[in-house]
C-alpha positions in Angstrom: 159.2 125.4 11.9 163.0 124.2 13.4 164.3 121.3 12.5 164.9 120.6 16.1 160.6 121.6 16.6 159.9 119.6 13.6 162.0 116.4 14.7 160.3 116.5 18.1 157.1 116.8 17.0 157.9 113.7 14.9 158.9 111.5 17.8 156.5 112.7 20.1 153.8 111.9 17.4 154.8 108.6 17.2 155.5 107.7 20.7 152.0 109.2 21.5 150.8 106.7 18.6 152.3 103.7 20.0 150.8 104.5 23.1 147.4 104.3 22.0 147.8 101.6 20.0 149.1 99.5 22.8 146.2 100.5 24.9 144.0 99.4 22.1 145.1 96.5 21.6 145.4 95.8 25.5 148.8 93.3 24.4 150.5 93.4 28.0 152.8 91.0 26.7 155.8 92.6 27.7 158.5 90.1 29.3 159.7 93.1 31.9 157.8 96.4 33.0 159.3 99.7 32.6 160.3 101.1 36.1 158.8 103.8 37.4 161.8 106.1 37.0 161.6 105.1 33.4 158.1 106.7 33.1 158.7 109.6 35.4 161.7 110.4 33.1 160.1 110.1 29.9 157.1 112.3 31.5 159.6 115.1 32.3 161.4 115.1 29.0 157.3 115.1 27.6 157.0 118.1 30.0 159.9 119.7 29.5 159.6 120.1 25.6 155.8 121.1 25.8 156.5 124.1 28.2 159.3 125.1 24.9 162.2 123.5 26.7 164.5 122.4 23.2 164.3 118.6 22.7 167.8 118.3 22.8 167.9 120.2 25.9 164.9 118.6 27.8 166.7 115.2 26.9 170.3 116.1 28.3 168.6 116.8 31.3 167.3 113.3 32.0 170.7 112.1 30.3 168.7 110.2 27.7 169.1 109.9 23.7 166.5 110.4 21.3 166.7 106.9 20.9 167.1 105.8 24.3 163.4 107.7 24.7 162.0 106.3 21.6 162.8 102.9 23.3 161.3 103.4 27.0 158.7 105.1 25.3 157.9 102.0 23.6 158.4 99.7 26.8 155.8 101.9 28.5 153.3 101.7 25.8 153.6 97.9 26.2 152.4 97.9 30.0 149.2 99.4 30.8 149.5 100.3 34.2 153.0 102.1 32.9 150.8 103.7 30.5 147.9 104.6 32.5 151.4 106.5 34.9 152.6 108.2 32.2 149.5 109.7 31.3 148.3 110.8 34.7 151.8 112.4 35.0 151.4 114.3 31.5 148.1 115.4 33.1 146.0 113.5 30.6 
């Protein structure tokens, strides 16, 4: 395994983690919802990388950083109707 394949597989493990756990816990106590491009960005890059577009590549794309994804990522799995979005767009 890459170490590109390895370190997305790494942040997409844990973005899909902290998506779940926010819809567990049902927090919704996020101060600002994602927009909507936010999600349908993050659901490209998601896309992008499963159909064996490189990480690096996938994220250039949307003009992101790992760490800019990790973050909006994170502000989606906060709002549940941004989550319930992202999901339907990942086909889930």
């Amino acid at each position: 395994m890459s170490r590109l394949t390895s370190t997305l597989s790494s942040t997409l493990s844990t973005a899909f983690m902290a998506l779940s756990l926010s819809l567990l816990l049902a927090c919704g106590g996020a101060t600002e919802a994602p927009a909507a491009d936010d999600v349908s960005r993050a659901a490209r890059v998601a896309l992008a990388v499963q159909s064996g577009v490189a990480e690096a590549e996938a994220l250039k794309a949307e003009g992101l950083s790992a760490e800019q994804l990790d973050g909006m990522l994170y502000d989606i799995a906060a709002d549940p109707a941004q989550s319930e979005a992202y999901a339907t767009l990942l086909g889930r």
